[in-house]
TORGUNU-230433 format. One record per residue (C-alpha): residue in one letter; residue number from 1; x, y, z. Coordinates in Angstrom, 2 decimals. Layout:
BEGIN
SITE lummi sepa      xx      yy      zz
SITE     A  NUM       X       Y       Z
...
***
This chain:
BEGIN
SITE lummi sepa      xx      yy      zz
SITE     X    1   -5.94   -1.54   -2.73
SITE     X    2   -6.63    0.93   -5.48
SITE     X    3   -6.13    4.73   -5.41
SITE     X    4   -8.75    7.36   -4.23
SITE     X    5  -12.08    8.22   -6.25
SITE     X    6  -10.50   11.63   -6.16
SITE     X    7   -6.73   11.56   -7.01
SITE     X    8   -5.96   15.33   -5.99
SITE     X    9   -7.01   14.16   -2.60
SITE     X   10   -4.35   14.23    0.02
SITE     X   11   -1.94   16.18   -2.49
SITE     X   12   -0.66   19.72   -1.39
SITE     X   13   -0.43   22.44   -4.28
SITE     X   14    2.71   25.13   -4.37
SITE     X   15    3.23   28.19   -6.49
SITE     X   16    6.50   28.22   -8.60
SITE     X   17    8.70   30.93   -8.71
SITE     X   18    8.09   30.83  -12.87
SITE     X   19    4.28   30.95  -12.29
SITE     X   20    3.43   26.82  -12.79
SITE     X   21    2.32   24.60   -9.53
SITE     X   22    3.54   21.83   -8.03
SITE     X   23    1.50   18.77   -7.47
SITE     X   24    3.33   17.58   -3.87
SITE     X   25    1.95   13.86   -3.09
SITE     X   26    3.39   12.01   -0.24
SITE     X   27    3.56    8.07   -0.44
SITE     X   28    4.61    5.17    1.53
SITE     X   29    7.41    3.51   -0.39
SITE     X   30    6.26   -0.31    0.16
SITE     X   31    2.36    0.63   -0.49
SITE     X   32    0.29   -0.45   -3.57
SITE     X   33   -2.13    2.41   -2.63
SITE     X   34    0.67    4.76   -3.24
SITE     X   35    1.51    3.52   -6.52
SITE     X   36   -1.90    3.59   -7.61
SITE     X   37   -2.40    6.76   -6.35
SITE     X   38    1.03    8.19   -7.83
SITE     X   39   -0.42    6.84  -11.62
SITE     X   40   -3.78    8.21  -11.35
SITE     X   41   -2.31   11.99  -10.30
SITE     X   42    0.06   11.96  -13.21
SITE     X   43   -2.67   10.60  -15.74
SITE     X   44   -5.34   12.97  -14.13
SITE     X   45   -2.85   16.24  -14.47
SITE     X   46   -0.64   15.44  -17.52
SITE     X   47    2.25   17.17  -16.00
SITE     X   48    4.91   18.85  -18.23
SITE     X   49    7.66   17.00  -15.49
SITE     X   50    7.15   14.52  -12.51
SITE     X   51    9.64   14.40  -10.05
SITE     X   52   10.47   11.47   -8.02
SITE     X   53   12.40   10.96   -4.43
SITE     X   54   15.23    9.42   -6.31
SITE     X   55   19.09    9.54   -6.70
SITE     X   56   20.94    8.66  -10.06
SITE     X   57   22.27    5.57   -8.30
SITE     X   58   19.02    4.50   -7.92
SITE     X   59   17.58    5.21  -11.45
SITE     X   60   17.46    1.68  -12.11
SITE     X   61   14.78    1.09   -9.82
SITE     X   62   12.33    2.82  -12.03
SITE     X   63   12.42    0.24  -14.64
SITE     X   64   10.03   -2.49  -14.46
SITE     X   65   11.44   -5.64  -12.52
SITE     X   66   10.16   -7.87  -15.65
SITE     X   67   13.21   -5.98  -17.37
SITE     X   68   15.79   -6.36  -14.70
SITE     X   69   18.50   -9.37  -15.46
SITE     X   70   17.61  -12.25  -14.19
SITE     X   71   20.09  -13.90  -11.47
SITE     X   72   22.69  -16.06  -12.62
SITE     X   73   21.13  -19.90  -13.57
SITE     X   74   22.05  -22.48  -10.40
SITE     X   75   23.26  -19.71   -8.10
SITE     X   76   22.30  -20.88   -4.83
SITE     X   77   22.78  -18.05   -1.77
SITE     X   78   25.99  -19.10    0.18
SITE     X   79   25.18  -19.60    3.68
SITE     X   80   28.04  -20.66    5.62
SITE     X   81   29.53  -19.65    8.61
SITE     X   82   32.53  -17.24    6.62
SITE     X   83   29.91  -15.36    4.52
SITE     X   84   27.28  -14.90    7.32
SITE     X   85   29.88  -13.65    9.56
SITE     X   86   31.89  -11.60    6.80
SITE     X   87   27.92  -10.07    6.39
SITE     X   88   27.90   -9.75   10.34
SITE     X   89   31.26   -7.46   10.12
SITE     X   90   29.91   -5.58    7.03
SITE     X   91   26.60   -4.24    8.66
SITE     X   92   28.83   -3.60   12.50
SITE     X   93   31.40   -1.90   10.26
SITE     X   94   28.70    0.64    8.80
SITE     X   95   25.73    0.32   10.66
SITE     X   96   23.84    2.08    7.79
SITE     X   97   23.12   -0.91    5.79
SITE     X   98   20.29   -2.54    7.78
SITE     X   99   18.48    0.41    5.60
SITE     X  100   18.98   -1.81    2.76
SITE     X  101   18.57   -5.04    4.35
SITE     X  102   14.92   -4.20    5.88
SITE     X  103   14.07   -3.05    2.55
SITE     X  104   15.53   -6.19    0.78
SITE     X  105   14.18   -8.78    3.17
SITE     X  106   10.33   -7.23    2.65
SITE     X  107   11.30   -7.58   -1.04
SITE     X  108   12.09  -10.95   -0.78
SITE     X  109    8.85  -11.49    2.07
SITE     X  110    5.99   -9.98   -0.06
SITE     X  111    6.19   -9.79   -3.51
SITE     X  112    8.60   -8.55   -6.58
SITE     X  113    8.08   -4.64   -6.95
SITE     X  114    7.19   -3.44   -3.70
SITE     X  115    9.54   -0.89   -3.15
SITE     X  116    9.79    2.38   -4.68
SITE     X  117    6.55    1.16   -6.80
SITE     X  118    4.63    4.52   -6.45
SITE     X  119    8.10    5.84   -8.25
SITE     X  120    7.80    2.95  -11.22
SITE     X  121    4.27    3.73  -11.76
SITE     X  122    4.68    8.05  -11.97
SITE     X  123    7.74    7.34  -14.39
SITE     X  124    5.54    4.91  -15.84
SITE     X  125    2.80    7.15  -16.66
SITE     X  126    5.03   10.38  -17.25
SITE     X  127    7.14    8.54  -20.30
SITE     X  128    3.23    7.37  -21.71
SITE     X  129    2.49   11.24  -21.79
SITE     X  130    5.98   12.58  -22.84
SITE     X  131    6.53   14.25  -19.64
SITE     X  132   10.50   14.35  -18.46
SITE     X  133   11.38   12.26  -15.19
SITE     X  134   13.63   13.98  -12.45
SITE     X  135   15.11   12.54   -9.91
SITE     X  136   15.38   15.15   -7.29
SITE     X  137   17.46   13.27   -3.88
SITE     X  138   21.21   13.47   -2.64
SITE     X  139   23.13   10.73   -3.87
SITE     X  140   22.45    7.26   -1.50
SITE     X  141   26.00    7.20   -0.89
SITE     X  142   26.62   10.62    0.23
SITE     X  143   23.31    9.99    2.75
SITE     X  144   25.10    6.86    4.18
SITE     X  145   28.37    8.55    4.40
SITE     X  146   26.88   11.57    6.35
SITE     X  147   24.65    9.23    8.36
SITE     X  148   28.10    6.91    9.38
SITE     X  149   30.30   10.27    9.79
SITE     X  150   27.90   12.56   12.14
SITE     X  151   25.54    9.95   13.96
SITE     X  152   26.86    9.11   17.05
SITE     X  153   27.06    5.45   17.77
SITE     X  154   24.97    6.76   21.02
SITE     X  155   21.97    7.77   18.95
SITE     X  156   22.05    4.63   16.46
SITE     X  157   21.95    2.84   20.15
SITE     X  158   18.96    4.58   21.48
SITE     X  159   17.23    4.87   17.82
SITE     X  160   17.04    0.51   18.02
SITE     X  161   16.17    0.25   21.95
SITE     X  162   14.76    3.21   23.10
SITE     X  163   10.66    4.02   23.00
SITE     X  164    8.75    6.93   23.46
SITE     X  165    6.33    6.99   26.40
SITE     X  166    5.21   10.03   25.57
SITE     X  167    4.58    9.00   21.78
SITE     X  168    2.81    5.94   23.17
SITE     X  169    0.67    7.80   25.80
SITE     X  170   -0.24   10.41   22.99
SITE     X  171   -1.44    7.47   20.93
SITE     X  172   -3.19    5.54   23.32
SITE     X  173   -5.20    8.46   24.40
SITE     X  174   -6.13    9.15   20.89
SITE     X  175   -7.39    5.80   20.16
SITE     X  176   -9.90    5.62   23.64
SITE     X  177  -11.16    8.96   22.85
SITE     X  178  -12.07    8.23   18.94
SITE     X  179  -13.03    5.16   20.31
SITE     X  180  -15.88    6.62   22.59
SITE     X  181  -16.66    8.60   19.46
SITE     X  182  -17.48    5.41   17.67
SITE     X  183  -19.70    4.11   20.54
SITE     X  184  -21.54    7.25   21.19
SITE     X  185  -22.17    7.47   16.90
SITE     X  186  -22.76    3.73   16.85
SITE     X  187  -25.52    4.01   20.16
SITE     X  188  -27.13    6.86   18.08
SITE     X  189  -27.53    5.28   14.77
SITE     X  190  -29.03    2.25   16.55
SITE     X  191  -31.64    4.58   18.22
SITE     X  192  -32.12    6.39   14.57
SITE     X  193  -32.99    2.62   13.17
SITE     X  194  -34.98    1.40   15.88
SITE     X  195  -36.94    4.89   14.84
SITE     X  196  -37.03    3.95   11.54
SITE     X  197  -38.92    0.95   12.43
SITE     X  198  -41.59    2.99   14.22
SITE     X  199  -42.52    4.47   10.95
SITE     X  200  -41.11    7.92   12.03
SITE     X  201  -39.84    9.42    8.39
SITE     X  202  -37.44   11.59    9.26
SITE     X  203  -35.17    9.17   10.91
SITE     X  204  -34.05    7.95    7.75
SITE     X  205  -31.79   10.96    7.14
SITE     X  206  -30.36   10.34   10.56
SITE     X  207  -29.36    7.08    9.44
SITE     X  208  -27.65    8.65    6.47
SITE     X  209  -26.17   10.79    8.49
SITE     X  210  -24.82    8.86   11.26
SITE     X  211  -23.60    5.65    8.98
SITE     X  212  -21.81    8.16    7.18
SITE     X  213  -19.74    9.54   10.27
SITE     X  214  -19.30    5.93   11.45
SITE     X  215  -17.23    5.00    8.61
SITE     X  216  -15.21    7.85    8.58
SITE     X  217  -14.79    7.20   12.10
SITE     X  218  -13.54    3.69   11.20
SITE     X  219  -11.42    4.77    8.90
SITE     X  220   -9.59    6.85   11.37
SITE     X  221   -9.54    3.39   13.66
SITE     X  222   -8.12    2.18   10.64
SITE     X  223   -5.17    4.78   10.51
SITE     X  224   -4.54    4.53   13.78
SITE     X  225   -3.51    1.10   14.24
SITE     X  226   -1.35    0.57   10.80
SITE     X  227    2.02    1.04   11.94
SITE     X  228    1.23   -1.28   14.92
SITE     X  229    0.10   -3.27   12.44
SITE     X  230    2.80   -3.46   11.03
SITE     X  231    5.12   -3.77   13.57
SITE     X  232    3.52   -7.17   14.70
SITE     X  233    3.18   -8.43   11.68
SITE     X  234    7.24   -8.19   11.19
SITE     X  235    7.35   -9.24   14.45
SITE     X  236    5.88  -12.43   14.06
SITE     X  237    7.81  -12.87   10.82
SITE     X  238   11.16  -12.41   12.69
SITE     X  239   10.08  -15.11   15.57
SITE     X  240    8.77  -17.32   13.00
SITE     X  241   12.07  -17.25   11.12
SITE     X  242   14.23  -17.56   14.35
SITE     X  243   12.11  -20.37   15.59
SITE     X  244   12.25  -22.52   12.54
SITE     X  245    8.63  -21.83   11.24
SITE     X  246    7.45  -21.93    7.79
SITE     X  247    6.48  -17.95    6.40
SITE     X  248    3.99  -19.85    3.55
SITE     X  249    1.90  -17.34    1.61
SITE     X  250   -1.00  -16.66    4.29
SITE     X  251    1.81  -14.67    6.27
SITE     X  252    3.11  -12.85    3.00
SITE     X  253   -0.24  -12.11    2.59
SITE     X  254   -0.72  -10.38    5.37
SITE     X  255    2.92   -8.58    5.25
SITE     X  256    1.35   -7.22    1.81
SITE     X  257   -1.44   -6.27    3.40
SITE     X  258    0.24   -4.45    6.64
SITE     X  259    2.71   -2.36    4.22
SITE     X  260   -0.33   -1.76    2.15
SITE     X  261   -1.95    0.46    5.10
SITE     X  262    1.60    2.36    5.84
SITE     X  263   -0.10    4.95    3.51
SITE     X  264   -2.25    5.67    6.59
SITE     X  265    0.48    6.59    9.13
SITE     X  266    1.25    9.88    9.82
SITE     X  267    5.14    9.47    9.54
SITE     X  268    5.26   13.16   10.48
SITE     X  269    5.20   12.39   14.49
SITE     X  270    7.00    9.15   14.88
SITE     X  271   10.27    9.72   16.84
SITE     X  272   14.11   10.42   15.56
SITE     X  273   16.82   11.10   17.27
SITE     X  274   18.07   14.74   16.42
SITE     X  275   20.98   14.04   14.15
SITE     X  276   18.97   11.05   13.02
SITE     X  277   16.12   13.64   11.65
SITE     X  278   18.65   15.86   10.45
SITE     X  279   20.75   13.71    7.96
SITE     X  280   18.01   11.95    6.67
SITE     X  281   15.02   14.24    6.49
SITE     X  282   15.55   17.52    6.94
SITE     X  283   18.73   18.01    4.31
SITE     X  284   17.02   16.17    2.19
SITE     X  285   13.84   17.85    2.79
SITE     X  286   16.17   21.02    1.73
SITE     X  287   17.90   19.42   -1.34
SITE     X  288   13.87   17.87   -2.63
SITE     X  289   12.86   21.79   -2.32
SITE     X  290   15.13   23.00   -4.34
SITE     X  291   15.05   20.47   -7.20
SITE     X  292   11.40   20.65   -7.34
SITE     X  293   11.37   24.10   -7.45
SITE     X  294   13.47   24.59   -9.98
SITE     X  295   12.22   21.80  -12.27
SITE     X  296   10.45   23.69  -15.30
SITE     X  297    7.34   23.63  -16.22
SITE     X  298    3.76   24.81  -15.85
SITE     X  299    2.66   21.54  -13.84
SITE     X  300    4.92   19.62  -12.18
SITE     X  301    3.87   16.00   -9.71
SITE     X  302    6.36   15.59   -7.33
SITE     X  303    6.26   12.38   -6.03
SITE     X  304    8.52   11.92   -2.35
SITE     X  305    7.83    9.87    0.84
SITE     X  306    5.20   11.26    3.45
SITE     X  307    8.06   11.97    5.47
SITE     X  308    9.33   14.88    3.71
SITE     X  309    5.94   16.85    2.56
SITE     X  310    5.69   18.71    5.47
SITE     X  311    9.56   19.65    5.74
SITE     X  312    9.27   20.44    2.04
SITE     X  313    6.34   23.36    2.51
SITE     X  314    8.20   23.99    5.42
SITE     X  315   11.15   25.22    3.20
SITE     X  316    9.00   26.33   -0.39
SITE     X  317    8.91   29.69    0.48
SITE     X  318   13.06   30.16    1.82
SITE     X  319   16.50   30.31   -0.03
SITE     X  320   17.12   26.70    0.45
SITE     X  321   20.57   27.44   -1.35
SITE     X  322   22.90   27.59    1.54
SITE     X  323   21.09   24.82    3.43
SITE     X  324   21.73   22.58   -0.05
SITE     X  325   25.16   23.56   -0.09
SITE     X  326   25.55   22.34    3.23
SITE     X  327   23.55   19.28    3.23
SITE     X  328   26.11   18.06   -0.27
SITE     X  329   29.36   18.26    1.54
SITE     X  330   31.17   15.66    2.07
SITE     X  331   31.45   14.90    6.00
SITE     X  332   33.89   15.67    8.53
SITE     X  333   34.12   13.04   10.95
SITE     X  334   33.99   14.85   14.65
SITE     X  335   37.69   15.26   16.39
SITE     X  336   36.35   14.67   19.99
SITE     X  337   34.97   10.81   19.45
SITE     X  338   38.29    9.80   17.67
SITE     X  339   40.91   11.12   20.46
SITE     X  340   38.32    9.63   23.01
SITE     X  341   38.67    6.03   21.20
SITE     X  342   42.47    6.59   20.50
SITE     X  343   42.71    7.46   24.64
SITE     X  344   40.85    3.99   25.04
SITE     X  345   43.17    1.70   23.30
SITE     X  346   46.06    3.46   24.13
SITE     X  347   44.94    3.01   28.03
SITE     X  348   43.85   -0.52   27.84
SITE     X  349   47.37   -2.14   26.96
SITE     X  350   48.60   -0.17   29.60
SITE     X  351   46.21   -0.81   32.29
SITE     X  352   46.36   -4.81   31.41
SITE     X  353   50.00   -4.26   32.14
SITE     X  354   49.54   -2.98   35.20
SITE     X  355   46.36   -4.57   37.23
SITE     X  356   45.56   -8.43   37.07
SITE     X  357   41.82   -7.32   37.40
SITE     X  358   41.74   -5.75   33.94
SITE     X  359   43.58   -8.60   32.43
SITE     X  360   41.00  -11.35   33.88
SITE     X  361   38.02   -8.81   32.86
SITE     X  362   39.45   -8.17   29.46
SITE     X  363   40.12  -11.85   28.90
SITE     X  364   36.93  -12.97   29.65
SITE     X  365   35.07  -10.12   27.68
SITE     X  366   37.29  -11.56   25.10
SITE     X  367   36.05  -14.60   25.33
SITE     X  368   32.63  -13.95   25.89
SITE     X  369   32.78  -12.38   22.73
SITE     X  370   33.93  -14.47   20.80
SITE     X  371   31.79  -17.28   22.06
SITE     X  372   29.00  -15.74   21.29
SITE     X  373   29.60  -14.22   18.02
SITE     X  374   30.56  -17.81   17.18
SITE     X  375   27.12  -18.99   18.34
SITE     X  376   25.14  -16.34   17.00
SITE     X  377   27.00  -17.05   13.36
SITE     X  378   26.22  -20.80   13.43
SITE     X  379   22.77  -19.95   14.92
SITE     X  380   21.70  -17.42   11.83
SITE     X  381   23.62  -19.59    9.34
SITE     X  382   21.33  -22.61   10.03
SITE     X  383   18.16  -20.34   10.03
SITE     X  384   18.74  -18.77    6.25
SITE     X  385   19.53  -22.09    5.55
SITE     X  386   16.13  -23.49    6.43
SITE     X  387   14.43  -19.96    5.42
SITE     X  388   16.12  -20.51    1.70
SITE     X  389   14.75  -24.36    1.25
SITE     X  390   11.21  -23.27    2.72
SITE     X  391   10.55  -20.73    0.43
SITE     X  392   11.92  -23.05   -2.46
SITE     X  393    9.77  -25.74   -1.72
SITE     X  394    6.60  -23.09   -1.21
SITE     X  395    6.54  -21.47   -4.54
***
């Protein structure tokens, strides 16, 4: 999928303090569209900077992945039960590294250079023309540590299990009434043909007219169904690699094609929980501001993920200074939740001491437990096993 005819389309424009503009495109990070769309701004503008949603930690993933090192020779991935389930206590211990696993398993799924392409290709096409590269996010690190620190385990809970009705209804409603704007077009260019026919002239403009709102009307039906899209596609993906199933190339393709589309969705609405929203969009929306802002130059492309356009000309015209400050500290983890889990397993010992029913229901949580875990370790061990030798003997 190649970039738009026009590539200022979709791209918001924002007055500099020092009298240049900012070129502000939004992008989905595992779309081609976007990275074709990313190039064609910078080579359209020639931009004295382009600034990307990156941190230095992550400055490596601007080079091309022809020039990354190449994995040790005969390195198989270990799979056995003590490194799946050291990886199972890793990603419990600090929940916020199924971030990077989603990210690395679509990697793997689709193709090399999926991620943070639209980023490759503006750097790309910014060093051909001489223009300086900024990276303009908080540090990775400092997002995980904030995200670890001040997300309650509550909201991480309900973020994974909990859906919007209201979200749903919204969309669902959206999609029947655009959809009765299709048919009602649709009837009326049929009538403007079958007029045609007749010999009656000025029909034909009708026809123009009409086919012309029809696709943009399918374009919209388009939009509208992309993250579902996506969603079953990674669906089936999941069941196919829990149930044994070869993922051969006509399901990569259509993963490619799925986070192809994400370009469509309007990130803007989909739900967050509050502190959620706040660690990783709006201080960052905050922290983008102010580095684009202040990045010299008489045209600047900024480059950042859909998600943060709207927070960032949200912010353009305030002193983001104090909400930057804020958003770099290093976190405080909250008293309340540690004295209530220091309370817990002080109690428990106590209470086992005391009432038989709390030993029997501890022992066979225990147990339960540890059953399971020991299951689910030998379960996921034998299915990365197969997933490994599948996709060897595919390529």
């Amino acid at each position: 999928m190649g970039a738009p005819a026009d590539p200022l389309a979709a791209v918001a424009r924002l007055a500099k303090p020092d009298g240049g503009t900012v070129y502000l495109l939004g992008t989905s990070h595992c779309s081609h569209h976007s990275a074709a769309h990313a190039a064609a701004l910078v080579r359209a503008l020639s931009p004295s900077a382009v600034v990307v949603e990156l941190c230095e930690s992550r400055r490596h993933m601007l080079r091309p992945h022809a020039s990354l090192p190449p994995p040790p020779p005969h390195e198989e991935p270990s799979h056995s039960a003590s490194s799946v389930l050291s990886s199972l206590s890793s990603l419990l211990a600090d929940w916020t590294e199924v971030i990077s696993l989603q990210y690395a398993g679509i990697e793997r799924l689709s193709a090399n250079g999926t991620t943070a392409n639209e980023f490759r290709a503006a750097a790309a096409e910014a060093t051909r023309l001489g223009a300086a590269v900024v990276l303009a996010d908080r540090s990775c690190e400092l997002t995980q540590r904030r995200l670890r620190t001040l997300v309650p385990t509550s909201e991480v809970v309900w973020s994974m299990l909990w859906e919007d009705g209201a979200f749903a209804r919204d969309q669902a409603y959206r999609r029947m009434e655009r959809a009765h704007r299709a048919q009602a077009v649709s009837a009326e260019l049929l009538d403007a043909a079958d007029r045609v026919a007749r010999g009656e002239s000025a029909a034909a403009d009708d026809c123009v007219r009409l086919s012309r709102t029809l696709h943009e009307l399918s374009e919209v039906a388009v939009e509208d169904t992309a993250s579902e899209y996506a969603d079953a596609v990674l669906g089936e993906l999941l069941r196919r690699f829990w149930c044994y199933e070869l993922i051969g190339e006509p399901e990569r393709a259509r993963l490619r094609e799925a986070l192809d589309g994400l370009h469509r969705v309007d990130v803007t609405c989909l739900p967050l929980s509050p502190t959620l929203r706040k660690v990783l969009l709006d201080e960052r929306d905050a922290v983008l501001t102010e580095k684009i802002r202040t990045t010299p130059g008489a045209r600047v492309v900024a480059v950042v993920g859909k998600a943060h356009v709207r927070g960032i000309c949200d912010l353009w015209d305030k002193d983001t200074s104090a909400l930057c400050a804020s958003a770099l500290e290093e976190p405080r983890s909250p008293v309340a939740p540690r004295v209530a889990a220091a309370a817990m397993v002080l109690s428990l010992p106590l209470a086992a001491y005391k009432y038989r029913a709390v030993r029997v229901g501890l022992g066979v949580s225990v147990g339960a437990v540890l059953v399971g875990g020991a299951w689910f370790t030998l379960a996921l061990r034998d299915r990365l096993r197969f997933f490994e030798e599948s996709q060897n003997r595919v390529r």
